[in-house]
C-alpha positions in Angstrom: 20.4 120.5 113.1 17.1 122.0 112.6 13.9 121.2 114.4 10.6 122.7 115.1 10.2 124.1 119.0 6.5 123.7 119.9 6.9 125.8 123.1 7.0 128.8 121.1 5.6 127.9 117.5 9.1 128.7 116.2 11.6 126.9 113.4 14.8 126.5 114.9 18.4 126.3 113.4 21.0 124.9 115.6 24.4 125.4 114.2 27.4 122.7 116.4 30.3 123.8 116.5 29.6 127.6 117.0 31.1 128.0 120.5 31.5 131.9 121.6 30.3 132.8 118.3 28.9 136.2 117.9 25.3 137.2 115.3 24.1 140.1 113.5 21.9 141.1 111.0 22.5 142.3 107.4 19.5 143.9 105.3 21.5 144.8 101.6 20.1 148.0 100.8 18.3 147.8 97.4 20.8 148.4 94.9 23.2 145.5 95.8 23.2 142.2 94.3 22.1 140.3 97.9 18.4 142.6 98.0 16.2 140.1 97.1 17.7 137.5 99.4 16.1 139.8 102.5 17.5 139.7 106.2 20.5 137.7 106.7 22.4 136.1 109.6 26.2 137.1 110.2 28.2 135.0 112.2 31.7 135.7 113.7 33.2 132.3 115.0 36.6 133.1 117.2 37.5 129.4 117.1 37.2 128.9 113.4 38.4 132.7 112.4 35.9 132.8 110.4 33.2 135.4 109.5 29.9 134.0 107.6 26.6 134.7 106.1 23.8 132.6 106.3 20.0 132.5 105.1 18.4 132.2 108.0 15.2 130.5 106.9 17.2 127.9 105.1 20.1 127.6 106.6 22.0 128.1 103.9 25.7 129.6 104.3 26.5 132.5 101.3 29.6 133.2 102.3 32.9 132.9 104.1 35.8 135.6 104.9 38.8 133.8 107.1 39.6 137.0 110.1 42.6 136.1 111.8 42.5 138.5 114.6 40.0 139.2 117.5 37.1 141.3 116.2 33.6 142.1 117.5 30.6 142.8 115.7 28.9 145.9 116.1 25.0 146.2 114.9 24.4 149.7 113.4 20.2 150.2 113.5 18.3 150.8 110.4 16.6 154.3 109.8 13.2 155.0 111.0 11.3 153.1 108.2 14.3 151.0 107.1 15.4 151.4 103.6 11.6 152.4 101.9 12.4 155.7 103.8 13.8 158.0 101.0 15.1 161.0 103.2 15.9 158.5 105.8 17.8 156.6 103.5 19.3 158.9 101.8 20.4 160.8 105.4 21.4 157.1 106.6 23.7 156.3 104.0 25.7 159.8 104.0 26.4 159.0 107.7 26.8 155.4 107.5 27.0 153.7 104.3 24.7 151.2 103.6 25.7 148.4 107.1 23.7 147.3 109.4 26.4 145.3 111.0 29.7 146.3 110.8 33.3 144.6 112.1 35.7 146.1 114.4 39.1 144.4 114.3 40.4 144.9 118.0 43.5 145.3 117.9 43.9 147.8 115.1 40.2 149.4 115.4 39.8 149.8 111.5 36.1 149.0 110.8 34.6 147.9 108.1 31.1 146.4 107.0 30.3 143.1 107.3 28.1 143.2 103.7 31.5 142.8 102.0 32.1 139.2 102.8 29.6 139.2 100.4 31.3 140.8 97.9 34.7 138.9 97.7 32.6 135.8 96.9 
């Protein structure tokens, strides 16, 4: 359901059926296939077991990835600059990678970025 919320001047995207459901962001760093798509919305839905990304200005859902066990999603911050930063990139991405929200499966704690959804469409 979208709809535009005078209040505050702002588009909004209500997604039903998202109960308990957790967000983050994901900004592809330049060299992957996703860059000129820009910021996009993670979603990790318990209830469904899924993990999804979305365009948020459309709405539009990219991908899909069925979890089936309890995870959390953990927002890594972007370098001072974000990803136009050479040295910050380049320092960011021998201690991180390139996430910017990662997964943490709960009961094993292996982690892994939430970018590759992406990937195994």
């Amino acid at each position: 359901m979208q709809g535009w919320h005078g209040l505050e001047c702002a588009w909004c995207l209500l997604l039903q059926g998202y109960r308990d459901a957790q967000c983050g962001w994901l900004l592809p760093p330049p060299s992957h296939p996703a860059a000129p798509l820009g910021l996009l919305l993670v979603l990790f839905a318990p209830k469904r077991q899924t993990l999804e990304v979305w365009l948020p200005r459309s709405g539009q859902r990219l991908a899909s990835r069925a979890v089936h066990y309890p995870c959390l999603l953990v927002p890594v911050g972007l370098p001072c600059g974000g990803w136009g930063n050479s040295p910050a990139w380049l320092a960011w991405q021998q201690q991180c990678g390139s996430a910017t929200t990662m997964v943490l499966n709960v009961q094993t704690g292996e982690v892994w970025d939430a970018l590759d959804c992406l990937l195994e469409e």
